[in-house]
C-alpha positions as a printed NumPy array, in Angstrom:
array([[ 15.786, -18.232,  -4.64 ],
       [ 12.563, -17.545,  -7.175],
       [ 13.67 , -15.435, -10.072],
       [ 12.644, -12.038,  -9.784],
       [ 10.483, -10.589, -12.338],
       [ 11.099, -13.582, -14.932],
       [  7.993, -12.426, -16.526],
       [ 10.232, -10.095, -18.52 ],
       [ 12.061, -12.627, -20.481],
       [  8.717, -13.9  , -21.611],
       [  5.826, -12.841, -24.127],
       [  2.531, -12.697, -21.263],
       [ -1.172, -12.013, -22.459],
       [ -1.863,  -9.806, -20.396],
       [ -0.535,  -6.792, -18.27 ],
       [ -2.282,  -8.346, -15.422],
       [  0.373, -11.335, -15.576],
       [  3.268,  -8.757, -14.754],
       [  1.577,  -8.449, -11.255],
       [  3.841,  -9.357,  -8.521],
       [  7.295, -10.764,  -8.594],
       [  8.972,  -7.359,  -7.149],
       [ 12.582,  -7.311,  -6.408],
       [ 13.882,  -6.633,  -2.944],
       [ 17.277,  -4.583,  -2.51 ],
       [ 19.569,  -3.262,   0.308],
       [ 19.202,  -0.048,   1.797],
       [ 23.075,   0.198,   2.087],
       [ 22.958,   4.449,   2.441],
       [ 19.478,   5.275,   3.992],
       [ 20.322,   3.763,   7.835],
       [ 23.963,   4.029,   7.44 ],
       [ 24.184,   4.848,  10.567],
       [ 23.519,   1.033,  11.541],
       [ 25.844,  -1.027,   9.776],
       [ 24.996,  -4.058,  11.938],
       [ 21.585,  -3.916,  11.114],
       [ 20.63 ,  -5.305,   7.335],
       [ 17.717,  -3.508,   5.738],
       [ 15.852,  -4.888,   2.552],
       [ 13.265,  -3.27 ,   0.686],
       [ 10.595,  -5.11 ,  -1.275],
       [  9.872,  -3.049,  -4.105],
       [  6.304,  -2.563,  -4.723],
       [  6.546,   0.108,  -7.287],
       [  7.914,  -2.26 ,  -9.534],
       [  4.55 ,  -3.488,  -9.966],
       [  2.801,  -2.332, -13.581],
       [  0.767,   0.305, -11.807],
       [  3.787,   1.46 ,  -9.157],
       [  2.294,  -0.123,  -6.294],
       [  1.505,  -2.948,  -3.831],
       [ -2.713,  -2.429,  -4.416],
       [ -2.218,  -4.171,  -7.997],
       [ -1.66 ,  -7.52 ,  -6.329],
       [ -4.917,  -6.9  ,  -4.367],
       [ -6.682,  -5.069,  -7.546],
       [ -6.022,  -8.236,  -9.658],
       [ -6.62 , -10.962,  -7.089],
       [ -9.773,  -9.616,  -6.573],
       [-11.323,  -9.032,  -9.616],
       [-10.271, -12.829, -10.579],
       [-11.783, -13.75 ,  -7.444],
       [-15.476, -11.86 ,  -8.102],
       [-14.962, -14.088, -11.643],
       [-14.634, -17.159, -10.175],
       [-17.529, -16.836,  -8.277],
       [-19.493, -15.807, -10.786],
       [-20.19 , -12.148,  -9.246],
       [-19.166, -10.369, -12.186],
       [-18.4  , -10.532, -16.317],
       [-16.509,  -8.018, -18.725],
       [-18.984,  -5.32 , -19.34 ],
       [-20.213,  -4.864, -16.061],
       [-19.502,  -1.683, -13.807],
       [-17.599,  -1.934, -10.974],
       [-17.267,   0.818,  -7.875],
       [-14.943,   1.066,  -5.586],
       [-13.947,   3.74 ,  -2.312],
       [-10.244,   4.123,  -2.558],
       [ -7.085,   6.529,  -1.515],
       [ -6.292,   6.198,  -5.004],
       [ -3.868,   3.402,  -5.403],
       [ -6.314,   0.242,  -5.38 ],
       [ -8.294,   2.637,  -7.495],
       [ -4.86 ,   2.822, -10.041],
       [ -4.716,  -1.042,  -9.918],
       [ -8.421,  -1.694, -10.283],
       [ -8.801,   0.834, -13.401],
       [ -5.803,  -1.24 , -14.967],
       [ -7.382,  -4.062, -14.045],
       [-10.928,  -3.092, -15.213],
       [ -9.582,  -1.698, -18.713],
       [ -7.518,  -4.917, -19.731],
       [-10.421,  -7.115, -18.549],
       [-13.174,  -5.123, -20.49 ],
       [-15.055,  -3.409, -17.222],
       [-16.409,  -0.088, -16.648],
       [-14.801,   1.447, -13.142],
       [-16.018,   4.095, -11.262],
       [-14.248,   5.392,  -7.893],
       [-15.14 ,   7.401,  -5.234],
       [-12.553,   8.939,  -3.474],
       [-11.356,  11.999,  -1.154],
       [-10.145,  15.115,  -2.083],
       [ -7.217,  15.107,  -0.566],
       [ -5.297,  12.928,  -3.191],
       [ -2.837,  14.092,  -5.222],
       [ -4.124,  15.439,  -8.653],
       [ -1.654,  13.263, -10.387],
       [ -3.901,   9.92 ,  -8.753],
       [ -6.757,  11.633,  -9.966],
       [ -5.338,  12.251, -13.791],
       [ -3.897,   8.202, -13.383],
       [ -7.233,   7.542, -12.936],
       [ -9.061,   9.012, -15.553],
       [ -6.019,   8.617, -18.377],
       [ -7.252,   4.412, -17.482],
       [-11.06 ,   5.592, -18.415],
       [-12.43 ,   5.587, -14.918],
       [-15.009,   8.024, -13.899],
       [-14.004,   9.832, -10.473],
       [-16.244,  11.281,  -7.713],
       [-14.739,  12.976,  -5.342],
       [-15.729,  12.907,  -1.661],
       [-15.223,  15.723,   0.686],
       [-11.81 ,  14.65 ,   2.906],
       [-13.461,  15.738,   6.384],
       [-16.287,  13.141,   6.139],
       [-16.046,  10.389,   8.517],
       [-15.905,   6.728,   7.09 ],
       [-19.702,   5.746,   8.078],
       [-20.435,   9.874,   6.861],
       [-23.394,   9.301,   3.711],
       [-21.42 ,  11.522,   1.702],
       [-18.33 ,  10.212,   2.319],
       [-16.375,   7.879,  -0.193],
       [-16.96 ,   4.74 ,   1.434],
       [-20.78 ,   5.149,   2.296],
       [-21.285,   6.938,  -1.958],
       [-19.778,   3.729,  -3.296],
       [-22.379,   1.726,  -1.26 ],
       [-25.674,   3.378,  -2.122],
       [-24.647,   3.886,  -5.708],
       [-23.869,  -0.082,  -5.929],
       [-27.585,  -0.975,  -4.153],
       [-29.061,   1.968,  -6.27 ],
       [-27.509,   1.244,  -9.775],
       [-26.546,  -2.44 ,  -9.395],
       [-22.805,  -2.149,  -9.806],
       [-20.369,  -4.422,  -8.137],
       [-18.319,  -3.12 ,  -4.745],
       [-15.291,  -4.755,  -4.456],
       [-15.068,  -3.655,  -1.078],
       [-11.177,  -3.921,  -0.525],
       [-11.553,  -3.342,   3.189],
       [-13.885,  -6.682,   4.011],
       [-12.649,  -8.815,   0.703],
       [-10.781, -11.581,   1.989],
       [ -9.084, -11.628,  -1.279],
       [ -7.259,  -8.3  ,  -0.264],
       [ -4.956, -10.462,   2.491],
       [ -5.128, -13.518,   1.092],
       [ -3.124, -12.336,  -2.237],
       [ -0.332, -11.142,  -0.129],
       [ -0.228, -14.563,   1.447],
       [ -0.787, -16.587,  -1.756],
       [  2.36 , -14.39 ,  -3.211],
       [  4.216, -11.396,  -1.213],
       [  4.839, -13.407,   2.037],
       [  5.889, -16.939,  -0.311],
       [  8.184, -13.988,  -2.113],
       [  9.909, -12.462,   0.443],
       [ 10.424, -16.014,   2.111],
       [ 12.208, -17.374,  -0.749],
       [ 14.089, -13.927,  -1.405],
       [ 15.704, -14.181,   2.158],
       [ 16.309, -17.49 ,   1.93 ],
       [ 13.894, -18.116,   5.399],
       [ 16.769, -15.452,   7.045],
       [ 14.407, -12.662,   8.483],
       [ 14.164, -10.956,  11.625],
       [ 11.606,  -8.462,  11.264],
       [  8.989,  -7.402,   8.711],
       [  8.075,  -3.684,   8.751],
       [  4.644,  -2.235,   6.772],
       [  2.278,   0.768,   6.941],
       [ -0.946,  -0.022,   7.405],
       [ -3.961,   1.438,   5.072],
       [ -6.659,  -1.584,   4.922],
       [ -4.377,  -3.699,   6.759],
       [ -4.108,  -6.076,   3.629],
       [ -0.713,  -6.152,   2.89 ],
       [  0.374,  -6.643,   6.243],
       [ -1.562,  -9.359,   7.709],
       [ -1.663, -11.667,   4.738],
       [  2.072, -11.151,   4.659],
       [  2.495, -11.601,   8.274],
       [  0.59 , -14.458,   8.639],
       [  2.777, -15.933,   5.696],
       [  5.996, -15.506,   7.154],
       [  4.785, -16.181,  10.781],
       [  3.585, -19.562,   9.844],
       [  6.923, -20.433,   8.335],
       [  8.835, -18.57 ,  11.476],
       [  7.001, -18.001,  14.302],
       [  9.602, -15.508,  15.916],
       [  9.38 , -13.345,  13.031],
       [  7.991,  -9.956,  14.255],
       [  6.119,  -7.678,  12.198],
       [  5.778,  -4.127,  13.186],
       [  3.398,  -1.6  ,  11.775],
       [  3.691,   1.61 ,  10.877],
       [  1.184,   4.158,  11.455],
       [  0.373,   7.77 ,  10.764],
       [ -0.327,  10.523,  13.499],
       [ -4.187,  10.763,  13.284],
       [ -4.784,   7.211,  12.98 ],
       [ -6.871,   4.701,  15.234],
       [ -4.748,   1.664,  15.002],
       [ -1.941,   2.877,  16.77 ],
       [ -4.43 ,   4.204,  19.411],
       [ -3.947,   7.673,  19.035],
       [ -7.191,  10.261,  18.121],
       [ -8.828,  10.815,  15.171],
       [ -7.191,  13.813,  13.91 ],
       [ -6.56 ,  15.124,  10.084],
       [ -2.815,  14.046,   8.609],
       [ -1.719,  14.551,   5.128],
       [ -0.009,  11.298,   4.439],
       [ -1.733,   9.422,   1.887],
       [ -2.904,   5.78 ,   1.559],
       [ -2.189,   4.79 ,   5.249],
       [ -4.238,   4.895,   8.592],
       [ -8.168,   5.221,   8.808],
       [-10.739,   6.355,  11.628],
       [-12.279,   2.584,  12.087],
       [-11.448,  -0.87 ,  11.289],
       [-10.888,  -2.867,   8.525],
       [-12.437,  -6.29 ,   8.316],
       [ -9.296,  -7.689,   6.764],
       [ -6.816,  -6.235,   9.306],
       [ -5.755,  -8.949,  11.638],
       [ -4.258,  -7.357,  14.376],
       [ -2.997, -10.647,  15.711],
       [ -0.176, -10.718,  13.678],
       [  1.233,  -7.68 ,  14.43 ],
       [  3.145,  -7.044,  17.261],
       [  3.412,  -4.037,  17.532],
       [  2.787,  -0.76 ,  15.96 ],
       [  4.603,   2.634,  16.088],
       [  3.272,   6.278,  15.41 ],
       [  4.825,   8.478,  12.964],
       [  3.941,  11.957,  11.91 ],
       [  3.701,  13.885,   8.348],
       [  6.991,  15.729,   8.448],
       [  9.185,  12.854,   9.607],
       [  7.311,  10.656,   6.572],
       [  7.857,  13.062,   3.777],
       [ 11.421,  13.767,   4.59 ],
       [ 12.452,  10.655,   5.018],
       [ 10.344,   9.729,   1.668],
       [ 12.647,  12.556,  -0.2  ],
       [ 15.58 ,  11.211,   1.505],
       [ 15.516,   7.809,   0.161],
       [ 14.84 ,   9.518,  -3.224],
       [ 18.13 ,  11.356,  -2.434],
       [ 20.571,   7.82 ,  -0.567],
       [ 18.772,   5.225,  -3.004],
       [ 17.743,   6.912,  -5.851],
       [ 14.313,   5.175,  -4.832],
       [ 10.9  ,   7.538,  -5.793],
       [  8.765,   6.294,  -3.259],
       [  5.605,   8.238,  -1.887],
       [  4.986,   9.444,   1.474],
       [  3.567,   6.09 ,   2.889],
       [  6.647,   4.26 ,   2.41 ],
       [  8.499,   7.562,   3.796],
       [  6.679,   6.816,   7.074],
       [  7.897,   3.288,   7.321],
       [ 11.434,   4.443,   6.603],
       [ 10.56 ,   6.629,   9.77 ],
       [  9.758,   3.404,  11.613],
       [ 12.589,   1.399,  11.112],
       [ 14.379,   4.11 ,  11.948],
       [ 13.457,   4.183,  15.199],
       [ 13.485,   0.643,  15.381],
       [ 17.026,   0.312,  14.579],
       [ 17.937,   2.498,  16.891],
       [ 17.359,  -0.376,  19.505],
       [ 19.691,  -2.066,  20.872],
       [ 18.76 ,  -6.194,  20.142],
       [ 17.997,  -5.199,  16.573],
       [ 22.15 ,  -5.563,  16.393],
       [ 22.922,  -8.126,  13.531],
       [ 19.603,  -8.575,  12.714],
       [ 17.651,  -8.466,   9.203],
       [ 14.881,  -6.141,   9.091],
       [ 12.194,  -6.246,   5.715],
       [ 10.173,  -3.118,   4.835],
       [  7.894,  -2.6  ,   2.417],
       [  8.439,   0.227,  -0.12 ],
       [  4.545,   0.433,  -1.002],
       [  4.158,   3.15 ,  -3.973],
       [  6.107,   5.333,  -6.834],
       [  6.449,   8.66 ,  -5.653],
       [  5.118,   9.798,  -9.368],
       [  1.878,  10.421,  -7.576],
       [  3.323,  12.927,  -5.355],
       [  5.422,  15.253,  -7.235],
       [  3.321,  17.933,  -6.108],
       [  3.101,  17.687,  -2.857],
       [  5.872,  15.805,  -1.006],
       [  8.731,  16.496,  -3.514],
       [  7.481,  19.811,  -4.261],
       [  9.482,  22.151,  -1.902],
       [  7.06 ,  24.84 ,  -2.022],
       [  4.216,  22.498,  -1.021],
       [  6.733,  21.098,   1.54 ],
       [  7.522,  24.504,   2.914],
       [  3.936,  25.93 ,   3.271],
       [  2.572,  23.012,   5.598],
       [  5.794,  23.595,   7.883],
       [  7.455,  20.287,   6.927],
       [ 10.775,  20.927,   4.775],
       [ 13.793,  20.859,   6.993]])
């Protein structure tokens, strides 16, 4: 088994080289209800920023490097739902690079103060626009790259996005389970984590399924392009780096389901998660309700702290004026 997080009994150079390395625990409380089913959660916020997006933040930055695309000094831009954003303005402040992100106003305002307490600048984008929409985040971070020369990271065509979760998470979670895995359960946001992941584990064990979790309002689950509050997770069009292949098969959860079940792992685990990891918690939920999951071991990720969401999801008045505490 690798050690987990060894990087602690060591002196590192940089807070970039704590990336990665999460542990992964037993839900023995949250599905107690199915003591012959084995949950783990890999957990993600044990990354220096609190989530999965540092892996991708860091891997592609160093990738850019490599090849020469970029130097300390430069400005970089990038469209984000705020938690690539977190890892990138960690990223871009030990590294020595300006950082400017354009994202939607429908993020929490403790992303946004994250954000700017790292030194980025922050534009937000009206939440209604449409991905392709010019004044939306995705289509700003474009024409202010080709018009001011900055760099675009561009998280959702970067083939570094995936290929850091199969360079590290999948090899992780392999070694963690000792090869012993049934299932591997993720949300989906620019399909990153869970293809390079899948592909990992799927190359190692073939019948290995991975099942993704997706929001109400989302495309890749098939359903219509609707508003959800959810953060992080879901889009109106695809991803270049979400390979569909790997998945087999995806199920639909709504907002109120994901942000109680988010609070209720705060509550069973003592786990502060935010509301995209809530709505995988709905997923394997209804997963293990199957039958032939039965003595099997089923692997979620738990994506993000739920810091960034104290005022909204575990904020009962917020909770209680959008209909969704129980």
């Amino acid at each position: 088994m690798i050690p987990v997080c060894d990087f602690r009994s060591q002196v590192v150079d940089s807070i970039l080289d704590t990336v990665g390395n999460t542990p992964m625990v037993r839900l023995k409380r949250m599905f107690a209800e199915f003591p012959e089913t084995e949950v783990l959660a890999k957990i993600e916020f044990m990354n220096p920023n609190g989530s999965v997006k540092d892996r991708i933040a860091k891997a592609m930055i160093e990738d850019a490097e490599d090849r020469g695309l970029i130097k300390p000094g430069d400005t970089l831009i990038e469209p984000t739902s705020g938690n690539t954003g977190l890892g990138l303005a960690m990223a871009a402040a030990a590294k020595g690079y300006k950082l400017i992100i354009t994202m939607p106003m429908k993020m929490s305002e403790e992303k946004r103060r994250l954000l700017r307490a790292f030194g980025a600048e922050l534009i937000l984008t009206p939440t209604e626009c449409a991905y392709d929409h010019p004044d939306g985040a995705i289509e700003l971070a474009k024409r202010l790259a080709q018009e001011k020369g900055y760099h675009i990271l561009n998280q959702y065509y970067n083939p570094a996005n995936p290929q850091a979760h199969f360079d590290a998470t999948g090899p992780e979670i392999w070694e963690q389970t000792q090869g012993r895995i049934d299932y591997f359960v993720a949300s989906m946001g620019t399909g990153g984590t869970i293809s390079g992941t899948s592909k990992f584990l799927k190359s190692k064990d073939a019948n290995i399924k991975t099942i993704g979790i997706d929001p109400e309002g989302s495309i890749f689950s098939g359903d219509t392009v609707k508003p959800y509050l959810v953060e992080g997770i879901g889009y109106d069009f695809w991803p270049g780096v979400l390979d569909t292949g790997v998945i087999d098969e995806m199920i639909r959860i709504g907002d109120k389901a994901s942000f109680n079940e988010g609070r209720m792992l705060a509550r069973l685990e003592g786990m502060l998660a935010g509301g995209s990891t809530g709505t995988v918690c709905a997923g394997v939920r209804q997963l293990l309700a199957r039958p032939e999951l039965k003595g099997k071991r089923v692997v979620m990720v738990l994506h993000d702290s739920g810091r960034s969401y104290l005022t909204k999801m575990y904020n009962d008045e917020w909770m209680r004026e959008n209909g969704f505490l129980d």
